[in-house]
C-alpha positions as CSV (number, residue, x, y, z in Angstrom):
1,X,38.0,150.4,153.4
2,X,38.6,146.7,154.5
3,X,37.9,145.6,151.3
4,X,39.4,148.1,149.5
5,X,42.6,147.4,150.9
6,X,42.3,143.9,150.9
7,X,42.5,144.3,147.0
8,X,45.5,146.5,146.9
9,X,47.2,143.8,148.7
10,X,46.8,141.2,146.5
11,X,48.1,143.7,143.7
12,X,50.6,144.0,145.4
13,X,52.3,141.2,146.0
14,X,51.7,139.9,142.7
15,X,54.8,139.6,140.7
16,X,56.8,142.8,139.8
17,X,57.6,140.9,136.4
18,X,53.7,141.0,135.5
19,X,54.5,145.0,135.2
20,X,57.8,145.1,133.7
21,X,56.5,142.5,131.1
22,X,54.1,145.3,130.0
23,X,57.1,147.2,127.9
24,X,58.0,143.9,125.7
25,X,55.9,143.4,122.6
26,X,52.4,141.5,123.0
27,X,51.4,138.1,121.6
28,X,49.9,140.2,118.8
29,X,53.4,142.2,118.2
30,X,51.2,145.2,120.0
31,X,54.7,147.9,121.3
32,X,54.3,148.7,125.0
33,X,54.6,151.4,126.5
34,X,58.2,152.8,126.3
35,X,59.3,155.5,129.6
36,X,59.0,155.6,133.1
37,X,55.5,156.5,133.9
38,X,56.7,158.4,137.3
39,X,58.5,160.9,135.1
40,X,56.2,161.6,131.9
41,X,55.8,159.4,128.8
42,X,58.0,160.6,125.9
43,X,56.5,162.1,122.8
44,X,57.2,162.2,119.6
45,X,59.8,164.8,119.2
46,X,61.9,162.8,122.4
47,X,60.8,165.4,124.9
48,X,58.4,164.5,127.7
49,X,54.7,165.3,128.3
50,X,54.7,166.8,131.9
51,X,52.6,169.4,130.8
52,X,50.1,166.8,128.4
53,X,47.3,168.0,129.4
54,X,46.6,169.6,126.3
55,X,45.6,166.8,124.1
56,X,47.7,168.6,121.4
57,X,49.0,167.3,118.6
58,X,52.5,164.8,119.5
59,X,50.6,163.1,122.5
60,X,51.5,159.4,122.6
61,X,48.5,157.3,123.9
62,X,48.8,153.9,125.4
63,X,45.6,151.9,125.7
64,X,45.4,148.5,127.0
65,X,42.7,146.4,125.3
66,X,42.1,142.8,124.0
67,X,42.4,140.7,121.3
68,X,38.7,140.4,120.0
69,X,37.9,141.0,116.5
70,X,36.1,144.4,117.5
71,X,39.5,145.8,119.1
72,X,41.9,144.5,116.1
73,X,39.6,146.4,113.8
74,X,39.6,149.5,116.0
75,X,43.1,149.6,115.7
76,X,43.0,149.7,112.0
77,X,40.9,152.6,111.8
78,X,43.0,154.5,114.5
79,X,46.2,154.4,112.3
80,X,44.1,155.3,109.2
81,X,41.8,158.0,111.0
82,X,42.3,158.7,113.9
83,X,46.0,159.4,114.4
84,X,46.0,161.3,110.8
85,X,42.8,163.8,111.9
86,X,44.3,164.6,115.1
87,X,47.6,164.0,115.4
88,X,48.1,161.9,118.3
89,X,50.1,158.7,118.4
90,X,48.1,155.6,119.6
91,X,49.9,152.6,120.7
92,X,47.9,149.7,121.8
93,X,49.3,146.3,124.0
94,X,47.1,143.9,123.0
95,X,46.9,140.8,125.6
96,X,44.5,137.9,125.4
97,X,41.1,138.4,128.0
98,X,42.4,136.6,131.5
99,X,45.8,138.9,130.8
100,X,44.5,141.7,130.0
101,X,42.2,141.9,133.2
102,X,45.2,140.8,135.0
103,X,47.2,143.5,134.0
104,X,44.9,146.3,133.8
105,X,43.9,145.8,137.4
106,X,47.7,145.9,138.6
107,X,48.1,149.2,137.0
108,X,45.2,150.7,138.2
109,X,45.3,149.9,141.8
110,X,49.4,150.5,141.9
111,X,48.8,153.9,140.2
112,X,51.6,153.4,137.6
113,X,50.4,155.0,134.7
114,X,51.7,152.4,132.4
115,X,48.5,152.8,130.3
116,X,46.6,156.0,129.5
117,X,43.0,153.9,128.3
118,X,42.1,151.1,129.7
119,X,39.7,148.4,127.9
120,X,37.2,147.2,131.2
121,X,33.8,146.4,131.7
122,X,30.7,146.6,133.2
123,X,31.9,144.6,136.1
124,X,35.1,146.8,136.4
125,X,33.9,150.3,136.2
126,X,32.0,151.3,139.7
127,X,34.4,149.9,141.5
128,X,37.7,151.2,140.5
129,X,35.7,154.3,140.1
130,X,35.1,154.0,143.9
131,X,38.8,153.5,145.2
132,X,39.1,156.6,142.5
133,X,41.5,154.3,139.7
134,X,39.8,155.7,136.5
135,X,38.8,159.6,135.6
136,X,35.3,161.5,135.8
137,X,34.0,161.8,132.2
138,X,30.8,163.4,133.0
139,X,33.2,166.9,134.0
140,X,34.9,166.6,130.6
141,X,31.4,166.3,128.7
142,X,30.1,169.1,130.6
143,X,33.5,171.2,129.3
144,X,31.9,170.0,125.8
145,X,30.6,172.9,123.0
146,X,26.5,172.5,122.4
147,X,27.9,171.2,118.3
148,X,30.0,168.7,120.0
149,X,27.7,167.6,122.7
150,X,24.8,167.0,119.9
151,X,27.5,165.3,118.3
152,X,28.4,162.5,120.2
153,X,24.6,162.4,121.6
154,X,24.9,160.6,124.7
155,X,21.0,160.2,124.9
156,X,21.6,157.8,122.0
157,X,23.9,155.6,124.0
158,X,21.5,152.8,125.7
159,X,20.6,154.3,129.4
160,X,21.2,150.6,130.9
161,X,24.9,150.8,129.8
162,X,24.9,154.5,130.6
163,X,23.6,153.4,134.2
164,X,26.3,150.5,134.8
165,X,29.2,152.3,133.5
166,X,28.5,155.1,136.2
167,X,29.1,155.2,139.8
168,X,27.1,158.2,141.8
169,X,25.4,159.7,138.9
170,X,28.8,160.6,136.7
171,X,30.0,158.8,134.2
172,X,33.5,156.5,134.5
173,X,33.5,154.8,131.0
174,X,31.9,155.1,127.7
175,X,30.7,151.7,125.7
176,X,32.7,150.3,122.9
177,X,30.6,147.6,122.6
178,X,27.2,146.1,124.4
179,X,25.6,142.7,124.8
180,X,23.9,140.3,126.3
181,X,23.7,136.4,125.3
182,X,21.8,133.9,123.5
183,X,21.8,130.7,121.9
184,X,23.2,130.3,117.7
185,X,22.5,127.2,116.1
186,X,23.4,126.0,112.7
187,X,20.4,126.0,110.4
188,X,21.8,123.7,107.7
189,X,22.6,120.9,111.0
190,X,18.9,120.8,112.2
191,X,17.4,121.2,108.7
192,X,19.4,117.9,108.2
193,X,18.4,115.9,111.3
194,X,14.5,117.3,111.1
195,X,15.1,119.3,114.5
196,X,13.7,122.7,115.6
197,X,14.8,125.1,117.5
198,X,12.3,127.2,119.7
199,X,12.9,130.6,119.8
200,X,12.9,130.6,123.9
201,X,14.3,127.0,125.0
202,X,14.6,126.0,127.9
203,X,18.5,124.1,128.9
204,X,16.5,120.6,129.1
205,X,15.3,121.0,125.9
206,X,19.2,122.3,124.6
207,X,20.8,119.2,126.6
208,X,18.6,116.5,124.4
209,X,18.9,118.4,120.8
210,X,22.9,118.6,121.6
211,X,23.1,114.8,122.6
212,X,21.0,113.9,119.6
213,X,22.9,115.8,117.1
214,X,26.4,113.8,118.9
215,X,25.0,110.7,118.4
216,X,23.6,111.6,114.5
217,X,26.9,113.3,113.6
218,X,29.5,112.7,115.9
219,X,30.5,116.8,116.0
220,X,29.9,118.3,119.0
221,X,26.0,119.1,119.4
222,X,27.3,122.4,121.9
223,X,29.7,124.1,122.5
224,X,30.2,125.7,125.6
225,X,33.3,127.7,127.6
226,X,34.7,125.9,129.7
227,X,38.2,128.1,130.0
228,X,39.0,129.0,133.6
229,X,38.2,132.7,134.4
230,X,35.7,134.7,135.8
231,X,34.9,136.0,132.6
232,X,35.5,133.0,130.7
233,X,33.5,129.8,131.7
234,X,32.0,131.6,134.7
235,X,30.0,133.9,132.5
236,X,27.9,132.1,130.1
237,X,27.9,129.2,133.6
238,X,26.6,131.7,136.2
239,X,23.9,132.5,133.7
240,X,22.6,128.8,133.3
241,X,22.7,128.5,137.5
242,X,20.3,131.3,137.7
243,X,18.0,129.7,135.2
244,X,17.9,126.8,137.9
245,X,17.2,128.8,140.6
246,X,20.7,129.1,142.4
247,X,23.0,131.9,142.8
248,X,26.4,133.2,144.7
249,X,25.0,134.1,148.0
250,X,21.6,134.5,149.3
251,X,20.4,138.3,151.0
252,X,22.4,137.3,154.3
253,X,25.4,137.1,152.4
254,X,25.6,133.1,153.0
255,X,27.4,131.4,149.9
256,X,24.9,129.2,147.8
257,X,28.0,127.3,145.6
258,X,26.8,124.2,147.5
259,X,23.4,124.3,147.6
260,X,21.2,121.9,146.1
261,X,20.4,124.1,142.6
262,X,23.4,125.4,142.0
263,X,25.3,122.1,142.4
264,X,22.3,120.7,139.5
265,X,23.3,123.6,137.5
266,X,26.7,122.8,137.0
267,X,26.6,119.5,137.0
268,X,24.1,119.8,134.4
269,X,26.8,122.1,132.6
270,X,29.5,119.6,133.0
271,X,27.3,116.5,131.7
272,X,26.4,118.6,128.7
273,X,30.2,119.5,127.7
274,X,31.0,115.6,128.7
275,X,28.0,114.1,126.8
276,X,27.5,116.3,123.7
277,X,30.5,119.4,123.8
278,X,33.7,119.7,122.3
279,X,36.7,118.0,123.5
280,X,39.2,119.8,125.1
281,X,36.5,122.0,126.5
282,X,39.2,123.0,129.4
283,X,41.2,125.4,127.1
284,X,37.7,126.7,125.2
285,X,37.1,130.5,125.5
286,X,35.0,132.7,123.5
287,X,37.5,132.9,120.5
288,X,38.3,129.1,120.8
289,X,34.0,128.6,120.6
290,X,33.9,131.6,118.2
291,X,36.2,129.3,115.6
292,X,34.2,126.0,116.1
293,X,30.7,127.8,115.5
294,X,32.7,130.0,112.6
295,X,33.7,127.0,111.0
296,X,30.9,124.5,110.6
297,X,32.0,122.2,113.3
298,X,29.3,122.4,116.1
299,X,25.7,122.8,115.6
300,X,25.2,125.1,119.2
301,X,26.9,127.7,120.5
302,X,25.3,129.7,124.2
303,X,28.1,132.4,124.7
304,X,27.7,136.4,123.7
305,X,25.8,138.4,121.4
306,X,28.0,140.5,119.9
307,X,29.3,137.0,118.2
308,X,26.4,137.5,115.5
309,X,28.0,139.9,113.6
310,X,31.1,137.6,113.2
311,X,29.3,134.7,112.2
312,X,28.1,136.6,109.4
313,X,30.8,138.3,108.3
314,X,31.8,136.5,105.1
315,X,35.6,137.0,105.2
316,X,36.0,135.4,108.5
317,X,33.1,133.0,108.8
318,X,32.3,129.5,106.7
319,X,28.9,129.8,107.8
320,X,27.5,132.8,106.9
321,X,23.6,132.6,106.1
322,X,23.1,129.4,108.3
323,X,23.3,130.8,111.5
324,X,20.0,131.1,113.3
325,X,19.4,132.5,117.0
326,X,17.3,131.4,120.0
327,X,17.0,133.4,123.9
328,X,19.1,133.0,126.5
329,X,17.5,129.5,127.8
330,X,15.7,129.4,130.4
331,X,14.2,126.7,133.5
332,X,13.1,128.3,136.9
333,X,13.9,131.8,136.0
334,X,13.3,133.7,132.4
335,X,15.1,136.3,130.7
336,X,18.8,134.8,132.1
337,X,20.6,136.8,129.4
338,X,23.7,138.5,130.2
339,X,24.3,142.1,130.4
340,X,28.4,143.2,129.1
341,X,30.0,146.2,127.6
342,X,34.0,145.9,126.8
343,X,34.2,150.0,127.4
344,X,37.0,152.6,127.5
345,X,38.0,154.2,130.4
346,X,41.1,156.5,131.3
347,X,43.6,155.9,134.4
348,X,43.6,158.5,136.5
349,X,47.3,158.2,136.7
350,X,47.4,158.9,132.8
351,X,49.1,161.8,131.9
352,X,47.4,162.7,128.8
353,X,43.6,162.7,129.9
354,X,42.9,165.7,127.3
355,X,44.0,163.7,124.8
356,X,42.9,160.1,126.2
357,X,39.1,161.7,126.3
358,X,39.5,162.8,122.6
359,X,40.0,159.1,121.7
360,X,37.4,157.3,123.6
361,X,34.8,159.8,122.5
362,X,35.7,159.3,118.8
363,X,36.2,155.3,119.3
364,X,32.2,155.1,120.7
365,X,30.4,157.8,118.6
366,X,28.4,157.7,116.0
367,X,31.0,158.9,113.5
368,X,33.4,155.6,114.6
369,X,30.2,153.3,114.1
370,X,29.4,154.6,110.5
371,X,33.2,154.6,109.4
372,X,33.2,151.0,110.5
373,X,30.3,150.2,108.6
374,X,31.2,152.1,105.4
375,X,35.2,150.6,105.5
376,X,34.9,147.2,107.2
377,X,31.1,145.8,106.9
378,X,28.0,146.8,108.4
379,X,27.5,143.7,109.7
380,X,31.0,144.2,111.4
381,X,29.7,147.6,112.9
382,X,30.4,147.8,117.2
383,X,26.9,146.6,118.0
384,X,24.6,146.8,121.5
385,X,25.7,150.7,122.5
386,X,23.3,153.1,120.4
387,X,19.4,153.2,119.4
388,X,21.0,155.1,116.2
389,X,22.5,151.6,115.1
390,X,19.6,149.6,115.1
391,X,18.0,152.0,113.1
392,X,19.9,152.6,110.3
393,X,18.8,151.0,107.1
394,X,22.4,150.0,106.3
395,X,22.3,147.9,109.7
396,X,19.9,146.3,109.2
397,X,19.9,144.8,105.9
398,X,23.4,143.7,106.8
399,X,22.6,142.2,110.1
400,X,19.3,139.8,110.5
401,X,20.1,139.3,114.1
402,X,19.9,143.0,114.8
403,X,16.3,143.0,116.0
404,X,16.6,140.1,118.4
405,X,19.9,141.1,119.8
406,X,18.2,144.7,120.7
407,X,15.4,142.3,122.3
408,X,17.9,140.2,124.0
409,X,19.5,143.4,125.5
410,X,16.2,144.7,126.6
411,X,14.9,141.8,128.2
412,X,18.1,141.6,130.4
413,X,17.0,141.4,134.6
414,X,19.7,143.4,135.5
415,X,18.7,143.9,139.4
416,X,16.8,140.8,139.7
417,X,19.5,138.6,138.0
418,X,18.3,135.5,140.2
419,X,15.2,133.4,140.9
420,X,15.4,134.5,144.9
421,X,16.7,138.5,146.0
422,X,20.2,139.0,146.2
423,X,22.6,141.5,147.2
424,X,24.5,141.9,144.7
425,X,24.4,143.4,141.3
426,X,25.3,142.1,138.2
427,X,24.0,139.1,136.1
428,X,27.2,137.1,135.0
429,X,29.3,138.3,137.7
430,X,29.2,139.9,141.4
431,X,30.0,143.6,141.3
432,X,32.3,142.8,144.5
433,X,35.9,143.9,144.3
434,X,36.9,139.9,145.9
435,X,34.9,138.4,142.5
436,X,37.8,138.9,140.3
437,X,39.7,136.5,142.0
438,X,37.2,134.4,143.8
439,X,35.8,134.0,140.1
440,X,38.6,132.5,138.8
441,X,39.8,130.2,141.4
442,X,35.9,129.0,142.0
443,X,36.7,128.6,138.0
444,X,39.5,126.4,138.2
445,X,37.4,123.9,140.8
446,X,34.7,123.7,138.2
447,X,37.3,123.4,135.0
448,X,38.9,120.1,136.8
449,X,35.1,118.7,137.5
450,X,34.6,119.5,133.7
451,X,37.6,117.7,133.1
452,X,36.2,114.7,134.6
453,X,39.3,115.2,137.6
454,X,37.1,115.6,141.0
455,X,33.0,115.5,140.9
456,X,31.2,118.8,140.3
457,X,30.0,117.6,144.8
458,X,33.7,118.1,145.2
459,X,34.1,120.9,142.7
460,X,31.4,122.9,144.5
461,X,32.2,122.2,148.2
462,X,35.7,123.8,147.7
463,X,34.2,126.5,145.9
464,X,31.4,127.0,148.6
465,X,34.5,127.7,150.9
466,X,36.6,130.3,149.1
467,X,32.4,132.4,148.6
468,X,32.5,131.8,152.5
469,X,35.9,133.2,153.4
470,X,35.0,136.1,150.9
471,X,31.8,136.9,152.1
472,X,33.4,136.9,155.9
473,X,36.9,138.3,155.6
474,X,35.4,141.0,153.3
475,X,33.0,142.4,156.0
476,X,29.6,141.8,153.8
477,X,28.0,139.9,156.4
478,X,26.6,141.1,159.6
């Protein structure tokens, strides 16, 4: 309870304006939601939705998401299919990754109903399904027909995502998309310069290709995140200090941010960026990264694997063809991929759940994967969710990276994440209900080190503090 509170406080006395800044239009022109959500939404026809239950035809859905290539293209097919086969209105507030979790988490905790689906994670999902912020699906699957069960074939949905989108054996949140990470490099670069890449490198062996393509080229030889966020430049960072052995805490809660391996990790990470990265690397995120690899102007890229399919995709990338893939890399510890779903998940406080549980089971079925495939691309197709994906024939052909991204996902060591035991979950992240914030403001220590502002020491000694206070004030330790 300590710490559950502890986290509606800081909701809390966030600013009010975060919230009312929900109803203006997003930086994608996305309309907010329009009502007072302690009173019903409107639909329609003017009238409200008190009794909306029903998932009938008129319901107005708002669902929060961000503004990745997968989501914009969602949002396409909703207005063509979707909204036209069922009859429901579908409003989306699109919002940038850091916002978006921002947002989302205000909503959920305050119980304002602002948003009927909510775009989270892996990281998100037992949690606020804990301090009870998002609805039971497993009761609305079980209310299911046997033809619509065999339908949307949850068997088919990967058990590891099934499994980390659950919280006591029901299900909180249904996959949009999976993945893990691993390394793209630019064929056409290496070819050039006479370099290999081994299909399971090790960072040592990524630090001196990315310096020597730098010095041969003068484009960056990496490029790495570097964004502040725990989901920005903590994610593909955490990854590379459990390849050298560090981690967040050790088994008696005791924070490891200063200790002698995780301190090489990021320094290592920092040097890397300085040496051989992209400048600016401070404002770099995955769709900043995402344009550079797109676009011909680095030869390496560490970040996730649901970026594959966007390489390839020939009206978006300059680059198609010339991509080639390498594993998560490695040092002391192996298999250091990451394990992510962006999933959908509906606030409790929604008052349209009938209707909120029609859309999410449509946006991750099989039907939604095919109809991507067939309108948009195969190679566009949500990727890392279903066996039934990887194979199809149509996949396949279209995506040359399918086989190893299914490898990468299976290889992930989701509950032993680290070289030493820890007792936490998660592989990029701590599933802790503190490691939202202490994420991003351990981020912000390690951005101004990357920056070249205070030394990684300094960077790391703060940081070692704010674990500290977390792992204390938050009751974890003994």
């Amino acid at each position: 309870m300590k710490k559950f509170w502890g986290l509606i406080f800081v909701m809390i006395i966030m600013p009010t304006l975060i919230l009312a800044g929900c109803n203006t239009s997003s930086p994608n022109n996305a309309t907010g939601p329009s009502g007072s959500p302690s009173t019903g939404t409107e639909d329609s026809n003017g009238g409200t939705d008190s009794e909306s239950e029903t998932g009938s035809d008129g319901d107005t859905l708002t669902v929060a998401t961000v503004n990745n290539p997968d989501m914009k293209i969602m949002q396409r097919m909703t207005e063509e299919f979707f909204e036209k086969e069922t009859g429901i209105n579908v409003e989306f507030v699109v919002l940038p990754e850091n916002d978006l979790r921002k947002k989302v988490t205000e909503d959920v905790a305050l119980g304002a109903g602002l948003f009927d689906i909510v775009t989270i994670s892996t990281y998100d999902t037992p949690i606020w399904a804990e301090n009870g912020w998002i609805e039971p699906l497993t009761p609305m699957f079980e209310k299911l027909d046997a033809e619509e069960l065999e339908a949307y074939d949850m068997e088919d949905v990967f058990q590891v995502l099934r499994d980390a989108l659950s919280y006591e054996d029901t299900q909180y949140a249904l996959p949009f998309y999976g993945e893990s990470s691993m390394l793209y490099y630019n064929k056409t670069i290496f070819e050039e310069l006479g370099l290999e890449m081994p299909l399971e490198p090790t960072w040592g062996e990524i630090g001196e290709l990315a310096r020597t393509i730098k010095e041969e080229t003068g484009k960056p030889g990496i490029t790495l995140r570097g964004l502040p966020g725990w989901g920005e430049v903590m994610a593909p960072l955490t990854t590379v200090i459990n390849a050298f052995g560090g981690s967040w805490y050790d088994m008696d809660w005791n924070a490891q941010l200063n200790s002698e391996k995780t301190v090489e990790a990021v320094q290592f990470y920092a040097d890397l960026i300085q040496d051989a990265g992209q400048p600016g690397a401070i404002n770099t995120g995955f769709t900043e990264a995402l344009t550079l690899m797109s676009t011909g102007e680095t030869a390496m890229w560490y970040d996730a694997t649901v970026a594959a399919g966007f390489l390839n995709n020939p009206d978006d990338s300059q680059v198609v063809g010339e991509i080639g893939y390498a594993f998560a890399p490695k040092m002391e510890k192996e298999n250091t991929g990451w394990l992510y779903a962006w999933s959908l998940a509906i606030e409790s406080a929604s008052k349209n759940k009938d209707a909120a549980f029609e859309f999410i089971k449509w946006a991750t079925s099989k039907e939604y994967i095919e109809l991507v495939g067939e309108k948009e691309g195969w190679v566009v197709a949500p990727s890392g969710t279903r066996t039934s994906t990887y194979e199809n024939p149509n996949y396949q052909e279209a995506a040359p990276f399918a086989e190893m991204v299914l490898e990468a996902i299976e290889r992930v060591d989701y509950e032993q994440p680290t070289v030493d035991p820890v007792p936490y979950e998660g592989v990029q992240y701590v599933v802790i209900p503190e490691f939202q914030e202490l994420g991003t403001e351990v981020s912000q220590h390690i951005a101004s080190a990357i920056a070249g502002d205070v030394t990684v020491e300094e960077a790391m000694n703060e940081a070692q503090k704010l674990a500290e206070a977390v792992a204390e004030e938050g009751g974890y330790k003994e």
